[in-house]
C-alpha positions in Angstrom: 39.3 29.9 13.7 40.5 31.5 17.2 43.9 30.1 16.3 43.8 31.6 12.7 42.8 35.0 14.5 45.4 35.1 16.4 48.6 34.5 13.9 46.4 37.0 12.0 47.7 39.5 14.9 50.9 38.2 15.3 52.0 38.4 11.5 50.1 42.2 11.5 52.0 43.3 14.2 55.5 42.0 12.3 54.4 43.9 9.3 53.8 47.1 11.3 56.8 46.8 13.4 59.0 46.4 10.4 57.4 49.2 7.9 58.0 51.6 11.5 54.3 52.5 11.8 53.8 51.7 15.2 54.1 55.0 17.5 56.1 53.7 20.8 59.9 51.6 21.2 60.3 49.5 23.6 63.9 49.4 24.3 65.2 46.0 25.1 68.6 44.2 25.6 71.5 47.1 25.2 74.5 45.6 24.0 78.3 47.1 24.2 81.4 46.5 22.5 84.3 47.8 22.8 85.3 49.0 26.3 87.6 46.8 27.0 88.5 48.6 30.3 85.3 50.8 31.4 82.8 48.9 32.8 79.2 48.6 31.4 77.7 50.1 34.4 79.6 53.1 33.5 78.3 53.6 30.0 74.6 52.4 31.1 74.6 55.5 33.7 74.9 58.0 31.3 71.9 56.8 28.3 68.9 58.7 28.9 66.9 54.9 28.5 67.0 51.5 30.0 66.3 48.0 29.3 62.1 48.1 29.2 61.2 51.4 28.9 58.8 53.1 26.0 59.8 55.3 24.1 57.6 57.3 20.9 59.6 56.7 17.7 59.6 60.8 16.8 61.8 61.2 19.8 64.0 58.7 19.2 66.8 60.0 16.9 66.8 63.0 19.9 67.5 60.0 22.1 69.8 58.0 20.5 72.0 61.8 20.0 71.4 62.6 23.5 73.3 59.2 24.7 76.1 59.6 22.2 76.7 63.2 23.4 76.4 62.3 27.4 78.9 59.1 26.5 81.4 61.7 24.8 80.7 64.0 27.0 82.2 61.7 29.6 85.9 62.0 28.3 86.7 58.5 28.1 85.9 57.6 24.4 87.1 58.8 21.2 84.3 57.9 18.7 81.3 56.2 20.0 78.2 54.9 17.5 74.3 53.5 18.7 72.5 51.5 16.3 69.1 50.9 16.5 69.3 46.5 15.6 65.6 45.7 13.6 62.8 45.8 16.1 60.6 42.7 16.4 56.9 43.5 18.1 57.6 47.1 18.7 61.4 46.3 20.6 64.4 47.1 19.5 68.0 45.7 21.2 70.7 48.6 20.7 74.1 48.5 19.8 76.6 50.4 21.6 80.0 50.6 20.1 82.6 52.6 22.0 86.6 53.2 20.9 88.0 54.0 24.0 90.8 56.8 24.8 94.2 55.9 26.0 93.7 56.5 30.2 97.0 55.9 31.7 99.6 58.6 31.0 103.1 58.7 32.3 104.5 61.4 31.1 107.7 64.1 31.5 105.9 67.4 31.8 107.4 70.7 30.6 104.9 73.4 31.8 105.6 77.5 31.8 104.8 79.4 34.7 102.8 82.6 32.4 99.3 83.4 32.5 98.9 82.3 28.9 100.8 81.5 25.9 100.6 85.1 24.3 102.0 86.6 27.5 105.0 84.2 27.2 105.7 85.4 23.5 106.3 89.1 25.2 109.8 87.6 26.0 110.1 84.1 24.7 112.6 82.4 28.0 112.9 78.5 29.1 114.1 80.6 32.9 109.5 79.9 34.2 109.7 76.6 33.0 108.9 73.9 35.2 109.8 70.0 34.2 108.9 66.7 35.7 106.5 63.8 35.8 103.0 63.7 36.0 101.5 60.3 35.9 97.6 59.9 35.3 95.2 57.6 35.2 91.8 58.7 34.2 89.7 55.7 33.9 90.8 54.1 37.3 89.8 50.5 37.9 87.4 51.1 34.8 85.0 53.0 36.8 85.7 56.5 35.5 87.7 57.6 38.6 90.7 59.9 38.1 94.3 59.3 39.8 96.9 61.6 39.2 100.7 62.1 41.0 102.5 64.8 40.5 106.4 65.8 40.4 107.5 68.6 39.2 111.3 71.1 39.8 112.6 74.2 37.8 111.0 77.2 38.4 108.2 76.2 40.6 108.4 73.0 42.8 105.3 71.4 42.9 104.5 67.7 44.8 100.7 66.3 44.4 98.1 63.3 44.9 94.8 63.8 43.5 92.0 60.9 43.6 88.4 61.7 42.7 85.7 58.7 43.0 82.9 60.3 40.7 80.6 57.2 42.2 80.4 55.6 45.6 77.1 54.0 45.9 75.3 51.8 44.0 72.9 54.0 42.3 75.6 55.9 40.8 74.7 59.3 42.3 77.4 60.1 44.9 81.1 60.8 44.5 84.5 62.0 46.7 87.3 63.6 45.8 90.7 64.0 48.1 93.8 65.7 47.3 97.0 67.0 48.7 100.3 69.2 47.6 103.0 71.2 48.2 104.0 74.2 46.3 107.1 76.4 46.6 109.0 78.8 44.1 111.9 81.2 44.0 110.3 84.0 42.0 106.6 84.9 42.4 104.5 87.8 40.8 103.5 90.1 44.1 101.6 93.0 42.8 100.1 94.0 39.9 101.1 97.8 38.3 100.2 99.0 34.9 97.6 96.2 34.5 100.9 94.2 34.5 102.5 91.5 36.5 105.6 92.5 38.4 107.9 89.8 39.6 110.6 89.2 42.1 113.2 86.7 42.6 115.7 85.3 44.5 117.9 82.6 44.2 118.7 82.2 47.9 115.9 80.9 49.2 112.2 80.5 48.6 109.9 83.3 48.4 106.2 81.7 48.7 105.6 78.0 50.7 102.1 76.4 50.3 100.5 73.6 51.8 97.0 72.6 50.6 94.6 69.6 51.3 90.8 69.1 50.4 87.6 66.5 50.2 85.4 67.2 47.8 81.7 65.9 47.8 79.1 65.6 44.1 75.8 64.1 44.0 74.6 63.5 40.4 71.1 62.0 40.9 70.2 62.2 37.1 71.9 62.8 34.4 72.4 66.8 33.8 72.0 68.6 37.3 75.1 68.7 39.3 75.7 69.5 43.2 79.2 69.7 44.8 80.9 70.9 48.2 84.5 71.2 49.4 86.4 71.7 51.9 89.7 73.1 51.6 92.5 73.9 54.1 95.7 76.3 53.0 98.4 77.2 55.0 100.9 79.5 52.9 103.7 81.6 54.1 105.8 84.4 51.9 109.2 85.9 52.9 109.4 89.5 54.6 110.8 90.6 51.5 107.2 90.3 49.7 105.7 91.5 52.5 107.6 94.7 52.7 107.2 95.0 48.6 103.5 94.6 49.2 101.6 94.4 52.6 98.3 93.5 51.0 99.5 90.6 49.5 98.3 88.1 52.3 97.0 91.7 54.0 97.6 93.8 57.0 101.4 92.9 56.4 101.0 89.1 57.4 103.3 86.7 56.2 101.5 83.7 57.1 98.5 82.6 55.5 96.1 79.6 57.5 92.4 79.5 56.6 89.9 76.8 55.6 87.5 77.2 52.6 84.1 76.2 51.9 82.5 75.6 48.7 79.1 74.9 47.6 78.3 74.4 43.6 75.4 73.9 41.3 75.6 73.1 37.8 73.1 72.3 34.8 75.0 70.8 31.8 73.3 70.1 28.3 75.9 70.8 26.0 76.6 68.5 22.7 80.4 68.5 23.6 81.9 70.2 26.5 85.1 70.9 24.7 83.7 72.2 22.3 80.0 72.9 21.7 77.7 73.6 19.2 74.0 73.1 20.9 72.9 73.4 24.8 73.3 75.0 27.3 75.5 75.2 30.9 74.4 77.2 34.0 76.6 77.0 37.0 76.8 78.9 40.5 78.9 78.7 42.9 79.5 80.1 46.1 82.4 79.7 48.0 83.4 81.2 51.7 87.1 82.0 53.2 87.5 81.2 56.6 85.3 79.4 59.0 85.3 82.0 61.7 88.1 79.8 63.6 89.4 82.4 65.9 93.0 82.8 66.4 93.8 80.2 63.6 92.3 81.5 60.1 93.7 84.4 58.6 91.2 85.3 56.4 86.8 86.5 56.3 85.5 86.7 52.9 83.2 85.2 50.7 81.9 86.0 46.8 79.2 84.2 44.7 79.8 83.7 41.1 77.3 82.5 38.4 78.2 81.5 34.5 75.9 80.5 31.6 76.4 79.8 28.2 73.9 79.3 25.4 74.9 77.7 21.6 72.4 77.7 18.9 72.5 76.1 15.4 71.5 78.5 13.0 71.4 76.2 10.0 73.5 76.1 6.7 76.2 75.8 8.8 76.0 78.7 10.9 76.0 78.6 14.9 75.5 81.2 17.5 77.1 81.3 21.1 76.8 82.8 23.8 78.3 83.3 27.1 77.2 85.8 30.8 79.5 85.0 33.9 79.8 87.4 37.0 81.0 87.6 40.6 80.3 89.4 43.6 82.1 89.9 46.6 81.0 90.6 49.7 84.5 92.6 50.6 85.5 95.9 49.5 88.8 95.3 50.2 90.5 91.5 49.5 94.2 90.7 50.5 96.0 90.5 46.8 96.0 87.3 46.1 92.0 86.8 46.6 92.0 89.8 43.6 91.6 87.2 40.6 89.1 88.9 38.3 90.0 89.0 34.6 93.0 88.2 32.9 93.5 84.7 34.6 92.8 81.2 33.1 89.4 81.7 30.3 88.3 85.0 32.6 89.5 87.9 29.3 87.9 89.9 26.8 89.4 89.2 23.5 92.6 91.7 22.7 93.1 91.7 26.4 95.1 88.8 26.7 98.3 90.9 27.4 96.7 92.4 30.6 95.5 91.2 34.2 92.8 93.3 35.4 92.5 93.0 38.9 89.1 93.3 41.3 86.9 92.6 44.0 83.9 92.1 41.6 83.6 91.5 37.7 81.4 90.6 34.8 82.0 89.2 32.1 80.2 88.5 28.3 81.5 86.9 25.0 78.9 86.6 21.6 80.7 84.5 19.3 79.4 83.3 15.4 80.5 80.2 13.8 80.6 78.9 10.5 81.5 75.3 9.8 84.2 75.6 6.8 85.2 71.5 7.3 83.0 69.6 8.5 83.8 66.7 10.9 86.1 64.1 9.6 87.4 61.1 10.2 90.6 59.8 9.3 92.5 56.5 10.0 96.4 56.2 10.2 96.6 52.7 8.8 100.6 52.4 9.6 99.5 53.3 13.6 98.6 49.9 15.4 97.2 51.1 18.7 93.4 51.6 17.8 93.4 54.5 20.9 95.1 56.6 18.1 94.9 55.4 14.9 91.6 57.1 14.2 91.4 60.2 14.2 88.3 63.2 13.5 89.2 67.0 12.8 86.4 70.0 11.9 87.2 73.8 11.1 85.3 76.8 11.8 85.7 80.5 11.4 84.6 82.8 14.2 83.4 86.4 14.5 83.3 87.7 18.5 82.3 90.3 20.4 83.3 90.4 23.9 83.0 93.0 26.9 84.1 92.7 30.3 84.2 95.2 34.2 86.6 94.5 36.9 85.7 96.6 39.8 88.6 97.4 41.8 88.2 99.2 45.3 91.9 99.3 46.6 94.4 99.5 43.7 93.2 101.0 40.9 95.2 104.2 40.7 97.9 102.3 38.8 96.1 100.1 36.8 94.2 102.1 34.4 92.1 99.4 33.1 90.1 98.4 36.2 86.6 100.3 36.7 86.5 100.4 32.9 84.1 98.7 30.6 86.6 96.8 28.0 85.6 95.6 24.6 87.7 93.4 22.1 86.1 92.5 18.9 87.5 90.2 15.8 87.8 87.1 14.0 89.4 83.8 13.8 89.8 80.2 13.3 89.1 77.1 15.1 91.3 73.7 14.9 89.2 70.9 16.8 90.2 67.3 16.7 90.3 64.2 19.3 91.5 64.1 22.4 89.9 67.1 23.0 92.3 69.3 21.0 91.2 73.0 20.0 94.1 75.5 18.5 92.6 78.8 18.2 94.1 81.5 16.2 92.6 85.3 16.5 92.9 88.4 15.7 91.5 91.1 17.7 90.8 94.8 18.0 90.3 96.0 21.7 88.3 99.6 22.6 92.1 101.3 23.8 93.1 100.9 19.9 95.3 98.1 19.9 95.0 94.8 17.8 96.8 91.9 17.1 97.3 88.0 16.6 96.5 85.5 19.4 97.0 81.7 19.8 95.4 79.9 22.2 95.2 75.9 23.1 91.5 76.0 24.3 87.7 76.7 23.2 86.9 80.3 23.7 83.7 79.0 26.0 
């Protein structure tokens, strides 16, 4: 009887494991194929479960998403797909199944010296082009680390060796970084007037020399939060010629630049994709201090603080929401020129501003930004390509509505640039390319608040 009792249990428990009514998962053996060059250890860092633990069974298509967007998120694979294999007793194996990106690049670079690709359409020229080699390898020994050398002639001369080790221990949560390069050029940009750029050149010898080293330090201890520090040493000189044409540039008419910098960062990541997402959040601060009060060596005392977040909501039926609040303070009134980076530089613009740099001690900065999916994503397979790292391939469409305003607060030149210590606005619409690899082509048309408009391309997502 006791042994009819208990295969009884045995056979109930089947039946209830198979018809899904149980309320926990246990998760048990996690199984990956595919990664022929990242290591397990690598994907098994980023799942938000392990091997044993429980799990309730509403939560677990939110956990099963949550460790395909933290493996994506990691930039090494292309497509990745979990399957849940049929759970026996109340535990489930997992299937892991990963098409891995093509990590070692040796390329020839061609690489213009503008801000942006709308500034270079002003006056379409090959004269700022830079050419060369850069050869990568961003998946390192298979353990996520990033090795890149750099070679580059033309219009700027550039010489680098960057290595970052995102993981050093065992337990996965501390990382270095080193990197050093050499940077010289025959033309540079030395003030800004009109909320433009001007430039000066000479063909007889070089007009800016940099040296620059750094180590960099992260500890990841779970899977979202972030800390990093660096410390960075430059030693930069500029001719008398740029000195003369601007004695702020390096300030107090200096021509030699030394100084150390130190960083400290902090950043909170739950986005769905970093390159472009559609749900989470980022928040990120970072402050970062010039000069290390080295007497009679650094040439520079200043520090700023500078915070970011970005929100994205999906509003159903297709529709999502974005959001985006970043800001920096200085604690200068008065920077050398080359400290003044405030808007117009890399992502830091209002839309319909892309034309201008806006120069400032301080700025803040906002973009609002609504979605709507008109493709969704699709995959497509190149059946005449053999390597598998590119014969699949996904693509998705959206158009965009945004809003963005932005203040540069400048203390020093503002007379001749018109825009600074003015709140911008640029408002308009656009579309949105986005495919693997990590490709976004964004084209947009935009209004800003001084009554100008126009078409704008860029190669990046908006935030």
């Amino acid at each position: 009887m006791k042994g009819f009792t208990v295969l009884l249990i045995l056979c109930l428990c089947l039946v209830l494991s198979f018809m899904g009514l149980g309320n926990e998962l246990v998760v048990g053996k996690i199984i990956i194929v595919g990664n022929f060059i990242t290591k397990d250890k690598i994907i098994l860092r980023e799942l938000p479960f392990h091997p044993g633990d429980t799990l309730r069974k509403e939560h677990w298509p939110e956990d099963v998403k949550r460790a395909h967007d933290n493996l994506i998120n990691t930039s090494l694979f292309n497509f990745v797909t979990i399957d849940t294999l049929t759970p026996i007793l109340g535990r489930s194996d997992l299937l892991i199944t990963v098409k891995e990106r093509w990590y070692f690049i040796p390329a020839p670079v061609i690489q213009d010296a503008d801000r942006n690709f709308n500034s270079w359409l002003l006056a379409p020229t090959l004269y700022r082009t830079s050419y060369g080699v850069v050869v990568t390898d961003q998946n390192f020994r298979g353990m996520r680390e990033n090795l890149s050398v750099t070679a580059m002639t033309g219009y700027i001369q550039q010489y680098a060796l960057n290595y970052t080790l995102p993981f050093i221990t065992k337990e996965q949560t501390h990382g270095l970084g080193i990197g050093i390069s050499y940077t010289q050029s025959h033309e540079i940009f030395y003030q800004t007037s009109g909320n433009n750029l001007e430039y000066f050149k000479t063909d007889n010898f070089n007009l800016r020399k940099e040296l620059g080293a750094r180590v960099t330090y992260s500890y990841r201890k779970g899977l979202y939060n972030t800390h990093y520090g660096e410390i960075r040493f430059v030693n930069a000189q500029i001719s008398d010629t740029i000195s003369k044409l601007n004695g702020n540039y390096f300030g107090n008419g200096q021509t030699h630049f030394n100084s150390f910098y130190f960083r400290y960062g902090f950043k909170r990541d739950k986005r769905d994709a970093q390159y472009y997402p559609l749900k989470g959040s980022y928040i990120g601060v970072d402050f970062v201090k010039l000069g290390l009060g080295l007497s009679g060596f650094e040439s520079q005392n200043s520090a700023f603080v500078a915070g970011l977040w970005k929100g994205y909501l999906p509003l159903g039926h297709r529709f999502y929401g974005s959001l985006m609040a970043k800001g920096k303070l200085a604690t200068n009134d008065k920077l050398p020129y080359f400290s003044q980076r405030a808007l117009g530089f890399n992502n830091d613009y209002v839309r319909g501003y892309e034309l201008y740099v806006i120069d400032g001690e301080s700025f803040f900065l906002e973009k609002v930004e609504l979605k709507y999916q008109l493709i969704k994503p699709t995959t497509v397979h190149f059946s005449k390509v053999n390597s598998e790292k590119f014969n699949t391939a996904h693509y998705a469409l959206y158009l965009t509505l945004f809003s963005d305003g932005g203040y540069a607060q400048d203390n020093y030149n503002y007379l001749g640039n018109p825009l600074s210590n003015k709140w911008l606005m640029g408002n308009g619409c656009g579309l949105d390319f986005v495919s693997y690899y990590d490709i976004v082509i964004r084209a947009e048309y935009s209004l800003n608040n001084i009554g100008q408009r126009g078409w704008f391309l860029h190669f990046f997502n908006a935030f």
